[in-house]
N, C-alpha and C positions, 0 to 999 in steps of 0.2 A: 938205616931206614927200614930196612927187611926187619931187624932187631923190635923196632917200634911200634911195625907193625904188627908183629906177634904178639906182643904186649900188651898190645890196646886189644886186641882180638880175646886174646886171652882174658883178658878185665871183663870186655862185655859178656863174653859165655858167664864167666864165675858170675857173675849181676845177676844177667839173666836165670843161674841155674841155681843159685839164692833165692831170689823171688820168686818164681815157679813152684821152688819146691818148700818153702820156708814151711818150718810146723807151726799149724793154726789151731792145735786140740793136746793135751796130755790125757792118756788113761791115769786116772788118778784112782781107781777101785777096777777088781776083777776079780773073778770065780769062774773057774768051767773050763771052755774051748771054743777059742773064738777066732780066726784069722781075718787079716786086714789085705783087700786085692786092689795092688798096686799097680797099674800099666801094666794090667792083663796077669800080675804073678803073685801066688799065695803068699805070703808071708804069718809067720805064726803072732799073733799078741799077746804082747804080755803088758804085766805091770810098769814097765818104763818103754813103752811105744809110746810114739809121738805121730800125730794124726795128721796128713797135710791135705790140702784141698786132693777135688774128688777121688778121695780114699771112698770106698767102701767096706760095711763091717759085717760079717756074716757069722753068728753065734750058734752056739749048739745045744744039745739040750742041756739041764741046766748049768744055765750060763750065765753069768749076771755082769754087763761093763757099764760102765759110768766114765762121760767122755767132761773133762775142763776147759773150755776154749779160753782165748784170751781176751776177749769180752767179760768171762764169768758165765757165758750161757754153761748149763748144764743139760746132758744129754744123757739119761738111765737107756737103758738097751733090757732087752731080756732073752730070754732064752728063742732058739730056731728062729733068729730076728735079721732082717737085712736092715742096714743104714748107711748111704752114700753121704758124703759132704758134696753137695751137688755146685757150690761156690762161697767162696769165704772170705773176706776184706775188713780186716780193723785198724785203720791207718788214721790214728788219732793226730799224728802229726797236718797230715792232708786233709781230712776230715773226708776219708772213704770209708764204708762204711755198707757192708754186704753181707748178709749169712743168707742162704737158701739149705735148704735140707731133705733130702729123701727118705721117707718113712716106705720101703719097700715091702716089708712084713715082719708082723711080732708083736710086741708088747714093747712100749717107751711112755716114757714123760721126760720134759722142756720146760725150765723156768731159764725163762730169758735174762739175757744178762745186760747189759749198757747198750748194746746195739738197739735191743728190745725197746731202751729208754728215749737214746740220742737217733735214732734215724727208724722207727717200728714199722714205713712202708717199705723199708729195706730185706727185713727178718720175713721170711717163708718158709711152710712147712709146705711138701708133700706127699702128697699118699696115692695110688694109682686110680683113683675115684676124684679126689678133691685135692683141694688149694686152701689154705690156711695162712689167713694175716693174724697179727696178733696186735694188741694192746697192753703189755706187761702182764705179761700171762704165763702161770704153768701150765700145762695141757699133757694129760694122759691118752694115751691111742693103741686101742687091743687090735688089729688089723689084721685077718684071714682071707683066705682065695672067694666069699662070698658075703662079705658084712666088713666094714671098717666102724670102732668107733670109737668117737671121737669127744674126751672129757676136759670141759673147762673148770677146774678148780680153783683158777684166783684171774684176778682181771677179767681180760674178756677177749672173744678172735670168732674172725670171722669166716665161716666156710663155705664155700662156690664149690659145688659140684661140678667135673670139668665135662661128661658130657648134655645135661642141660640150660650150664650156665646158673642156674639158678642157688641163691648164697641167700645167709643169714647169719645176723649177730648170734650167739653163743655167750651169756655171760658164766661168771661165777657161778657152782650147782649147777649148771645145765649139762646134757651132751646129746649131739647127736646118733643116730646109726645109720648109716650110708650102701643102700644095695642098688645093684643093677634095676632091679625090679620096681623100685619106689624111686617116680621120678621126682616128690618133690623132699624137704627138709623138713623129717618133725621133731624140734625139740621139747627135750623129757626132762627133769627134775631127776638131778643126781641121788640116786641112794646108796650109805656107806658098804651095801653089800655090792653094787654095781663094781665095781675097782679095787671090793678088798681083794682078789686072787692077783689082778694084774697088780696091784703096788708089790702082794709079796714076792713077785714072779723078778721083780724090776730094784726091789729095795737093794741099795749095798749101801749107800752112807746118809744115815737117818738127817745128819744135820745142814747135807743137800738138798738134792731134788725130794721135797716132802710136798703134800699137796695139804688143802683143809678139811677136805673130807674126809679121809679113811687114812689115819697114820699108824701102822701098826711099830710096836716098838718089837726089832729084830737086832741079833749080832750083825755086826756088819765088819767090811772091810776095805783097807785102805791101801795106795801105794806108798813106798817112804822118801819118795824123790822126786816132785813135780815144777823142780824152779825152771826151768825151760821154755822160757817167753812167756810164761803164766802169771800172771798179779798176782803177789804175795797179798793176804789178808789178816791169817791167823799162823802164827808158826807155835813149834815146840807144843802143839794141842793133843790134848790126851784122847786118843780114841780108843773103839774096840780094836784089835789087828787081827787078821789069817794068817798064820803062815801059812806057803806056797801047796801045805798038803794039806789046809783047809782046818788047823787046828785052833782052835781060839788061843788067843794071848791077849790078856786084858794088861788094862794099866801102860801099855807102853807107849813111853815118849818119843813122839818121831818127830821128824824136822819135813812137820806138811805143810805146804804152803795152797790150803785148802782154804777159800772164801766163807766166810760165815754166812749162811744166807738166811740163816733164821730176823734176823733182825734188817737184813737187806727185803727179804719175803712181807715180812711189817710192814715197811717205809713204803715197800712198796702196793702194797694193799693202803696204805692209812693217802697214798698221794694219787693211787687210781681213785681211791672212795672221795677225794677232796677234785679229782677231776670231774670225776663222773657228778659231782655235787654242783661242782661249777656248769659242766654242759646242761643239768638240767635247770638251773637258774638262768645259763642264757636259753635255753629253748624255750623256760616259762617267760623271760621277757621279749625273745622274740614272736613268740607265740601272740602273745598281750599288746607286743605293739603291730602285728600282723590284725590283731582284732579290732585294734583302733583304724587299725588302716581301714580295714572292710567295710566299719562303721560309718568313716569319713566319706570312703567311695561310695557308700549306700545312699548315705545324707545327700552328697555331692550330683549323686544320680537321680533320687527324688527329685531336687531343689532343681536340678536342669530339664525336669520330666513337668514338673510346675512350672518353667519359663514358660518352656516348650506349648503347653497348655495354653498357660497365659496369652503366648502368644497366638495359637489359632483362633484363640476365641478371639482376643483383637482384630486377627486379621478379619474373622468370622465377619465379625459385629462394622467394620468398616465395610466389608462387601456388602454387606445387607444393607449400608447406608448409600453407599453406591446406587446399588442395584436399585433401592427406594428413588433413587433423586433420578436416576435415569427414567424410571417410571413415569415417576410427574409429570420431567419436562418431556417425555414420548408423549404421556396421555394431555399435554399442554399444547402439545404442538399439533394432538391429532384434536383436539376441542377447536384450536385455529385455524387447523386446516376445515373441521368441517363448518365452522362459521362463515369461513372464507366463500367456503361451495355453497351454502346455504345466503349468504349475501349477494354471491353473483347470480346462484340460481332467481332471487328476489326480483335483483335486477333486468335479468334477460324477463320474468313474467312481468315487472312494470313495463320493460321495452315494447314485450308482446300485445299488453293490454295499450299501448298508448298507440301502437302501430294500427291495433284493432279499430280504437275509437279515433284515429284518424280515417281509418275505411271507411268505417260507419258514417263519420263527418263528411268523405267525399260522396259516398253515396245518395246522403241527403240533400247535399247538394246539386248533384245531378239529378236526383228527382223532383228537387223544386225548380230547378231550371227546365225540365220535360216538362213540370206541369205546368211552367212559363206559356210554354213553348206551344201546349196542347191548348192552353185559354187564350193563345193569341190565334190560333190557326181555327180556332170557335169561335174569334170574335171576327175576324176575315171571312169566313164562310157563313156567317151570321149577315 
């Protein structure tokens, strides 16, 4: 049981100390003096170091290394340069899928490889100013203690400044320069002299990391042994070579298993330009039917502003006939009412005149009965 359980113990450490530490990068070119710090300890690089997640690479002066991950991403370095693997993940089987990178200072260029293609919110660059997404993109980056800048040479990527937050697209030709002092983004129009020092500063294998704006053709150099979790692409290929004391040897055939990225660099420029063709076809039809919309909601808001209308006046014009007919029958009722008063008032003056000439009639009457009365009492004392 004790036996078994050593075993199994055993099993998980070797798992776990496989996974941790598996190699995610081969130096596949170098020149100069460069070591790689490992949990805190110098180790020297060379031509067959193998790169594992967060290694960092610290270069000397002239120093030229060119990193191969297992994606194909490619990583030039140059001289007095820091570069961490800040996390790393290519697990085709799983479909995990992770590169972050530290551009700490120096001179580099990055043409992204299949992570770049299959998962690009995955892929990060950074720099101790900004954050860098990419779209299948190489990107050049000159980086000092007071200016970062930052060259997009094919594709496109995006860059956020991390202390005002504020980002912008970057395509092809363009770059930015990024200072403490300048809080917003102003992109410039690449010129071949911007980048010629940093490409020569960074070039060691012409028919890798190249970019389209400034390719200078230089000797260059290679390692002769990069099969170690790395995609074979091109073997038995003729390159220039160094020997270790930096002396040219041309023509020799080594057994590199260097990716050819000249025509991967194509595919993938000719499938960004047939993207980018297509977003702006859909942004031009959704723009177009965005316009129809507006139109609609325009028409739709007039045509409910004429109901609308329509309808006060309606309401308008039946108020007003209201209002008329209530008038009439007021000014109808007060025409009745004052006939009403003006027939009674009639009536009380015939009342008055008939009450009158009934006075008048008793009066008369009592005066012709006095003067009865006065011719009998003449005709008695007569």
């Amino acid at each position: 049981m004790v036996y078994r359980l050593i075993k199994i113990s055993l099993f998980i450490l070797l798992f776990f100390s496989t996974s941790l530490f598996a190699n995610v990068a081969k130096v596949v070119a170098f020149k100069g003096d460069a070591i790689i710090v490992r949990e805190g300890k110098n180790l020297q690089l060379s031509r067959d170091s193998k790169i594992l997640k967060h290694d960092e690479i610290k270069t000397k002066e002239n120093t030229k290394v060119q990193l191969l991950f297992k994606d194909n991403t490619i990583i030039s370095i140059g001289k007095n340069s820091s570069f961490q693997v800040f996390n790393y993940i290519y697990d085709e089987k799983n479909k995990k899928y992770e590169a972050k990178f530290s551009m700490i200072k120096g001179t580099f260029r990055t043409i992204t490889g299949k992570i770049g293609k299959i998962a690009p919110k995955k892929f990060n660059l950074k720099t101790k100013s900004a954050s860098i997404g990419i779209r299948g993109t190489q990107i050049v980056m000159n980086i000092t203690n007071t200016k970062e800048d930052i060259f997009c040479t094919e594709g496109k990527i995006l860059v956020q400044k991390l202390d005002t937050g504020v980002s912008s697209i970057v395509k092809a030709g363009e770059f930015v320069s990024i200072s403490s002092n300048i809080p917003k983004l102003e992109i410039k129009k690449i010129k071949p002299n911007d980048i010629k020092n940093i490409n020569k500063s960074i070039t060691v294998q012409s028919n890798l990391a190249t970019d389209t704006i400034s390719n200078d053709n230089q000797e260059t150099e290679a390692s002769t042994s990069i099969n170690d979790n790395i995609p074979a692409a091109t073997n038995n290929a003729k390159v220039p070579v160094a020997t270790p004391d930096s002396t040219p040897v041309s023509n020799v055939s080594s057994n590199i298993a260097i990716p050819t990225m000249i025509e991967e660099s194509k595919q993938r420029a000719a499938e960004d330009k047939q993207k980018e063709e297509q977003e702006k076809a859909k942004a031009a039809e959704a723009a177009e039917k965005e316009r129809l919309a507006q139109e609609a909601a325009k028409k739709a808001e007039e045509e409910k502003l004429k109901a609308e209308a329509a309808k006060k006046a309606a309401e308008a014009t039946a108020k007003k006939e209201e209002a008329d007919k209530e008038a009439l029958i007021k000014a109808k009722a007060e025409e009745d009412k004052l006939a009403a008063e003006a027939a009674s008032k009639k009536a009380e003056e015939d009342r008055l005149a008939a009450e009158t000439a009934e006075i008048a009639a008793q009066a008369a009457a009592k005066k012709a009965e006095e003067d009865k009365l006065a011719a009998e009492a003449a005709e008695i004392a007569a």
